[in-house]
N, C-alpha and C positions, 0 to 999 in steps of 0.2 A: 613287652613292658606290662605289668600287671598293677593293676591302681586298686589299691583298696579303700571300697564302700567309705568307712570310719573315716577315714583320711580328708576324704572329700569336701569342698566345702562351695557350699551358693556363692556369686558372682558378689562380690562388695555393693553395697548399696551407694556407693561414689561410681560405678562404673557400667554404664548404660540405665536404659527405661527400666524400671519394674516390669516383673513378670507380672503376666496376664491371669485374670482369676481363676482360670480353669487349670492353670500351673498350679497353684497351692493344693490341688489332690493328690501331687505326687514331690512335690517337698514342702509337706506341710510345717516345717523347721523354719520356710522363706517370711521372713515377717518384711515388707513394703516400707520406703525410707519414710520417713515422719513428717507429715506436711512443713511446707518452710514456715518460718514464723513470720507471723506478720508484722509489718514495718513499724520500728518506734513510732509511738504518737508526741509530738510535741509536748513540752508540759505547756500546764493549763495555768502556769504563772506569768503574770502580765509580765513585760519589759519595760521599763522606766525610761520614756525617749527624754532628750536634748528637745526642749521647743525653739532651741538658737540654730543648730547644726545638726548632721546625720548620727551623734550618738548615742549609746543605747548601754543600760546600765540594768544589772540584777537587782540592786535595792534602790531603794527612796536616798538614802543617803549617797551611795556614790556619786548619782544623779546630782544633788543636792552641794555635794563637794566640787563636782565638775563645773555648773556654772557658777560657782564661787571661784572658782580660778580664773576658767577659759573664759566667762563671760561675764567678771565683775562688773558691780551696778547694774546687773538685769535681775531684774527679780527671782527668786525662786518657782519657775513655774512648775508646774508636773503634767507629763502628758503620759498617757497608758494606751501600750500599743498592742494590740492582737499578736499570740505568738503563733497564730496560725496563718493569718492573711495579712498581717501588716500593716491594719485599719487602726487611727490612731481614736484616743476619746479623750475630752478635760477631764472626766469622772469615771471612776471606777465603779460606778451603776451603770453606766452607760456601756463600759465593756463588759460585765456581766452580760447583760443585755442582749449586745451582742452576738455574744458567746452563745445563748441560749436558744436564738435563734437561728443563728447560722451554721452553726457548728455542734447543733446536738449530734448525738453519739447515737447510730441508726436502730430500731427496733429489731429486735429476735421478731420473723414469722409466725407466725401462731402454727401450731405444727394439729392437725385431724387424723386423731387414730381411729382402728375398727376397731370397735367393741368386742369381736367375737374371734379375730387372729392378729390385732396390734399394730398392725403395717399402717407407717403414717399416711399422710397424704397433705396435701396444700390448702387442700379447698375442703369444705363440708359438701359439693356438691360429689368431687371423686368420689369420697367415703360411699355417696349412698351408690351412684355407678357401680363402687368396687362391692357393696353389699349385693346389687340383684345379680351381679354377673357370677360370681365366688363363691357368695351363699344365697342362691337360690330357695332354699327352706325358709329363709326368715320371714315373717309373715308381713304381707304391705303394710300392717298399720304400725308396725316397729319400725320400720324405713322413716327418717326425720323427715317433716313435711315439705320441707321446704325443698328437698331433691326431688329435681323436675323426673319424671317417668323415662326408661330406658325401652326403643322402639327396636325389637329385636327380630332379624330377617329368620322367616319363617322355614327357608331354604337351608340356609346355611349357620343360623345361630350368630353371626356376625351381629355386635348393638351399635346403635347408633341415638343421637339427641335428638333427633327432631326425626317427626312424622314425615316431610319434604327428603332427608336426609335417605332415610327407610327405603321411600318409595323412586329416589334416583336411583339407588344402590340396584333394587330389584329391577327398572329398566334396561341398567348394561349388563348386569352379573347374572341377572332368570330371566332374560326375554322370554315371553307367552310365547308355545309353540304354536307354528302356523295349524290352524284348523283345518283338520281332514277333507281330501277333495270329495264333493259331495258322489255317491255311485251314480255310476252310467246305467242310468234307465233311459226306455224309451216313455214320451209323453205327446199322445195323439189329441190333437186337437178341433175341432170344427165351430163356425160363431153358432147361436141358437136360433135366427131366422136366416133364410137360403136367400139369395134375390132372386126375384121372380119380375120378369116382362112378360108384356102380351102386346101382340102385334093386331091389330084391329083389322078383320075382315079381310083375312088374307088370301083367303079359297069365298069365291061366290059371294063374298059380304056373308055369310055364313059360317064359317068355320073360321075361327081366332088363333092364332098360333102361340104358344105358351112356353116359352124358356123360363128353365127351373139351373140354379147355380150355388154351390157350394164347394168352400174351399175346404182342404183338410190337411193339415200340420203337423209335423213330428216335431215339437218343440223341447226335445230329449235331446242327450249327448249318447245317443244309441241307435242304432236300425232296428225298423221291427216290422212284421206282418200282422195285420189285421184288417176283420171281415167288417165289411159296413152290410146293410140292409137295405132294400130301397121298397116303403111302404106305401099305398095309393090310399086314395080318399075314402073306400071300406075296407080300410085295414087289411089288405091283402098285399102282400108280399110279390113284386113284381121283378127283382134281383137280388142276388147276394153276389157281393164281387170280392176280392182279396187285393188288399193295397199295402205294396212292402214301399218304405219313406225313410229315407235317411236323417239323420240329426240335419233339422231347420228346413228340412225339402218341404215342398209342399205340391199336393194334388187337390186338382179340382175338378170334381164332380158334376157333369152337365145332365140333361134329361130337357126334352121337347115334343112336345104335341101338340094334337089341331082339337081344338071343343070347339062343340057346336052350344052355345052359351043360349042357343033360345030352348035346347033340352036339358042343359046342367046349367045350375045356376053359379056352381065354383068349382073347382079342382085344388086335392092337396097332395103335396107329395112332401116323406118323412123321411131322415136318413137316421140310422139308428148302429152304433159304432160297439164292438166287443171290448172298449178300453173302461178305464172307472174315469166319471168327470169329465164333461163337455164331447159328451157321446151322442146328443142330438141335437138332430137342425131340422127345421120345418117352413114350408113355405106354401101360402093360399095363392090363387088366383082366380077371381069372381069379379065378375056385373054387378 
């Protein structure tokens, strides 16, 4: 069966939805059925009520004839009834009135264009939105003032209204990468005075006994070796030892002797560390 093109024809606009806008690229022939018209409006002519009964009349005179029949020897009244809400008035000032109030006929939106591409908008605040985002060139002081500042993520160019708004966005969307683990070095440490005791008169009431004490630290996340020195009270060098310390270990350094305190009047002993920073400790003992 072979159908020719020409022949062809779009779905009747009585049968089913409209086609979708991305349809009209390829049968750009398909014009969309015509919005429904909107629902008669009432006329805006009063109704002439019966102030005897429920009737209801087009002019002053039928009204006027009716209770000359139906309700001889009543007066001629006239009452005017809303043809919209069936609110009745003695005075046709009063249903103007009415009318004007309750029944005005609603305002057109004020429609905001862009000056530089046309595209409407609701508000004078979108316009200027739609100015920093769109046209980016335009300079601030052309932007009307009254359009609050557009807070725009440094990341991703995403805008937003508010500063609070900005800075939520950047908590869940760019979290701050965690900071680098700091390196694994070693960090030797020792305090700057030693403790030092002395033990009184411990040989013949003469000779004193003198313990000397210092602690020393690897307060690194690393192992390491290093030379300490052990220095006497004329600067001469009485040890050099090597102390390898694990991350937090720590070693402590002793040293003791006997002085005879009625020939020296004090004893010092220094330690002296091959690290940078809190590489010495010293400690006196004297009479």
């Amino acid at each position: 069966m072979k159908i020719e093109l020409e022949n062809w024809a779009p779905m009747p606009l009585n049968m089913g939805p409209p086609l979708p806008r991305s349809m009209q690229i390829y049968w750009p022939w398909y014009e969309p059925a015509p919005p429904e018209a909107p629902p008669e409006v009432p006329p805006e002519a009063p109704i002439y009520a019966c102030p005897y009964c429920p009737a209801e009349f087009a002019t002053e005179a039928e009204l006027f004839a009716h209770i000359s029949t139906a309700h001889a020897g009543q007066p001629p009244q006239v009452i005017y009834m809303c043809p919209l809400c069936g609110a009745r008035f003695p005075t046709m000032t009063e249903l103007q009135q009415h009318t004007s109030v309750f029944h005005a006929p609603p305002e057109a939106p004020p429609v905001y264009t862009c000056p530089y591409c046309g595209v409407p908008f609701a508000s004078q605040a979108e316009v200027g939105y739609h100015i920093q985002i769109v046209h980016p060139e335009v300079p601030p002081e052309e932007i009307p003032p009254e359009v609050p500042p557009v807070y725009t993520c440094p990341s991703c160019g995403v805008p937003f209204a508010s500063q609070a708004e900005l800075d939520y966005h950047i908590q869940i969307a760019h979290p701050p990468e965690a900071p680098p683990a700091p390196p694994e070095v070693p960090a030797f440490y020792m305090p700057a005075v030693m403790d030092v005791t002395v033990t009184n008169g411990s040989i013949l009431g003469v000779y004193w006994r003198v313990d000397f004490s210092c602690p020393i630290k690897n307060i690194g996340s690393t192992p390491a070796t290093h030379t300490i020195k052990i220095w006497n009270s004329i600067e001469q060098t009485e040890q050099t030892q090597q102390i390898t310390l694990g991350p937090q270990e720590t070693h402590v350094w002793s040293h003791w002797r006997y002085i005879n305190f009625r020939q020296i009047s004090y004893v010092t002993y220094r330690l002296t560390g091959d690290w940078e920073g809190d590489n010495v400790s010293e400690g006196t003992a004297q009479t």
